[in-house]
N, C-alpha and C positions, 0 to 999 in steps of 0.2 A: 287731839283727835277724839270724837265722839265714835263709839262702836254702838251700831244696833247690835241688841239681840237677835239673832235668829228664832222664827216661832216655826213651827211644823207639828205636825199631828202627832201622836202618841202611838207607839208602836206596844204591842203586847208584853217586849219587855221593858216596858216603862212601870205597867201595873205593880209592881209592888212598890215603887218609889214614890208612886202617886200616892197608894194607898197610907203609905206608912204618914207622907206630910199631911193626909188630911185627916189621919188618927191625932198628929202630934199638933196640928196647928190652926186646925177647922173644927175638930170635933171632942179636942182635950175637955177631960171632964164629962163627958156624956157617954160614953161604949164607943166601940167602934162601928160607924158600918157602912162606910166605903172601905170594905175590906177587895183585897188584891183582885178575886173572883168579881165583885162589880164592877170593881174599873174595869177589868178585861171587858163586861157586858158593855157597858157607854164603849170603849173604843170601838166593840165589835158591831155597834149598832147605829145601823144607816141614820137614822136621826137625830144623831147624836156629834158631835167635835169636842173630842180631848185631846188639846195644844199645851203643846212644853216648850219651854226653853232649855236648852244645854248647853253646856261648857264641859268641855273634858268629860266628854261621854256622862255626867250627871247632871240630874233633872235637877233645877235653881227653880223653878216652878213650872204650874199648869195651871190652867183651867178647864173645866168641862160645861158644856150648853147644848140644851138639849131643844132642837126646833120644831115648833109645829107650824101651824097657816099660816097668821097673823105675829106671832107671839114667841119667843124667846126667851129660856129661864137658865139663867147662869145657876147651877148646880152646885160649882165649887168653883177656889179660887184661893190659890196660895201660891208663895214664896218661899224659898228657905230665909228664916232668920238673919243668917248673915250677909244676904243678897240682898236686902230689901236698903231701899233709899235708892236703888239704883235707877231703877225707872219698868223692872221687867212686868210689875204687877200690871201697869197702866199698859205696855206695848202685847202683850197676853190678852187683855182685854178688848182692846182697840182691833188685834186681829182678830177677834172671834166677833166683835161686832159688825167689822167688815163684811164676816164672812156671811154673818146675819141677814145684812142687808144686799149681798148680792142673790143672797135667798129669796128676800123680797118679804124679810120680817119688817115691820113698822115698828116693832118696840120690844124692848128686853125688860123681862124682871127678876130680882134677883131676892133670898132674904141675907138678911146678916144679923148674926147673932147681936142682941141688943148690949149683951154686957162688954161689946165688942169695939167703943168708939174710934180708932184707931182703924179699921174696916168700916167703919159706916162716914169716915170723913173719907176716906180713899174714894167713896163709891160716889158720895155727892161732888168732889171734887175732879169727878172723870162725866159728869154733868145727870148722873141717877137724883131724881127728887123722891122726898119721903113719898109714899101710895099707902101707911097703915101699919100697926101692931098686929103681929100673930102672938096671942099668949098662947105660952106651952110650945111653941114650933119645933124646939127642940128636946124630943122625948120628953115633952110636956113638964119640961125643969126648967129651959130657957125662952124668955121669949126674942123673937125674932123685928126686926124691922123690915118693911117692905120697902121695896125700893125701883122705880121705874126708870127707864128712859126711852124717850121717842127718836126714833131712827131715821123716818119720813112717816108723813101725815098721806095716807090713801086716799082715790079721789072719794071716799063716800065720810070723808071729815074723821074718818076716827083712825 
């Protein structure tokens, strides 16, 4: 028997379990600063979805994406360690892209850390193609890879 995961938004007290995975596994090595206080800001902010997974009352991961007109930037995006191979990073993402496009985003972009390949194969294999190098992107130590996907084409072709 397959189980989905269940996705659902991020309640306020999610924010420090948010924060701590993306100190320990988005941002290791560079400070922190998705500190608890900003994840509270993204959940609290109309333009904004932070979607978790849980199991026994603990967050296995989240995402956060931040919408504007046209355009969609996946912000963050993790797992816990021992959860991963499961499939929750892809059904996380897939919700929040959904969510995208009943917004009536056309495309999401995301960066990922470059010295990251293991995140930059997830991304292209959930169908993001490379868009560019950001050097420095991350506190100007790390650079970053750009990454797009198109969601639907509008009628003015872009």
């Amino acid at each position: 028997m397959i189980i989905i995961p269940n996705v659902s938004l991020a309640n306020e007290t999610d924010a420090s379990a948010i924060a701590e995975m993306s100190r320990d596994y988005v941002e290791y090595g560079l400070g922190w600063s998705w500190t608890p206080s900003r994840v509270m800001k993204a959940i609290r902010d109309n333009g904004t979805n932070v979607a978790v997974v849980r199991e026994r009352g603990l967050v296995l991961g989240f995402g956060i994406m931040r919408y504007g007109e046209q355009k969609a930037h996946l912000t963050l995006l993790a797992v816990q360690p021992t959860e991963r191979k499961r499939g929750l990073g892809a059904v996380l993402l897939s919700w929040l892209e959904k969510s995208a496009l009943t917004a009536g985003i056309e495309r999401v972009q995301l960066e990922a850390r470059a010295d990251n390949p293991v995140a930059i194969a997830f991304y292209r294999d959930q169908g993001y193609e490379d868009a560019g190098t950001v050097r420095g992107y991350y506190r100007g130590e790390v650079d970053a890879l750009r990454l797009e996907k198109t969601l639907w084409v509008g009628t003015d072709g872009g």
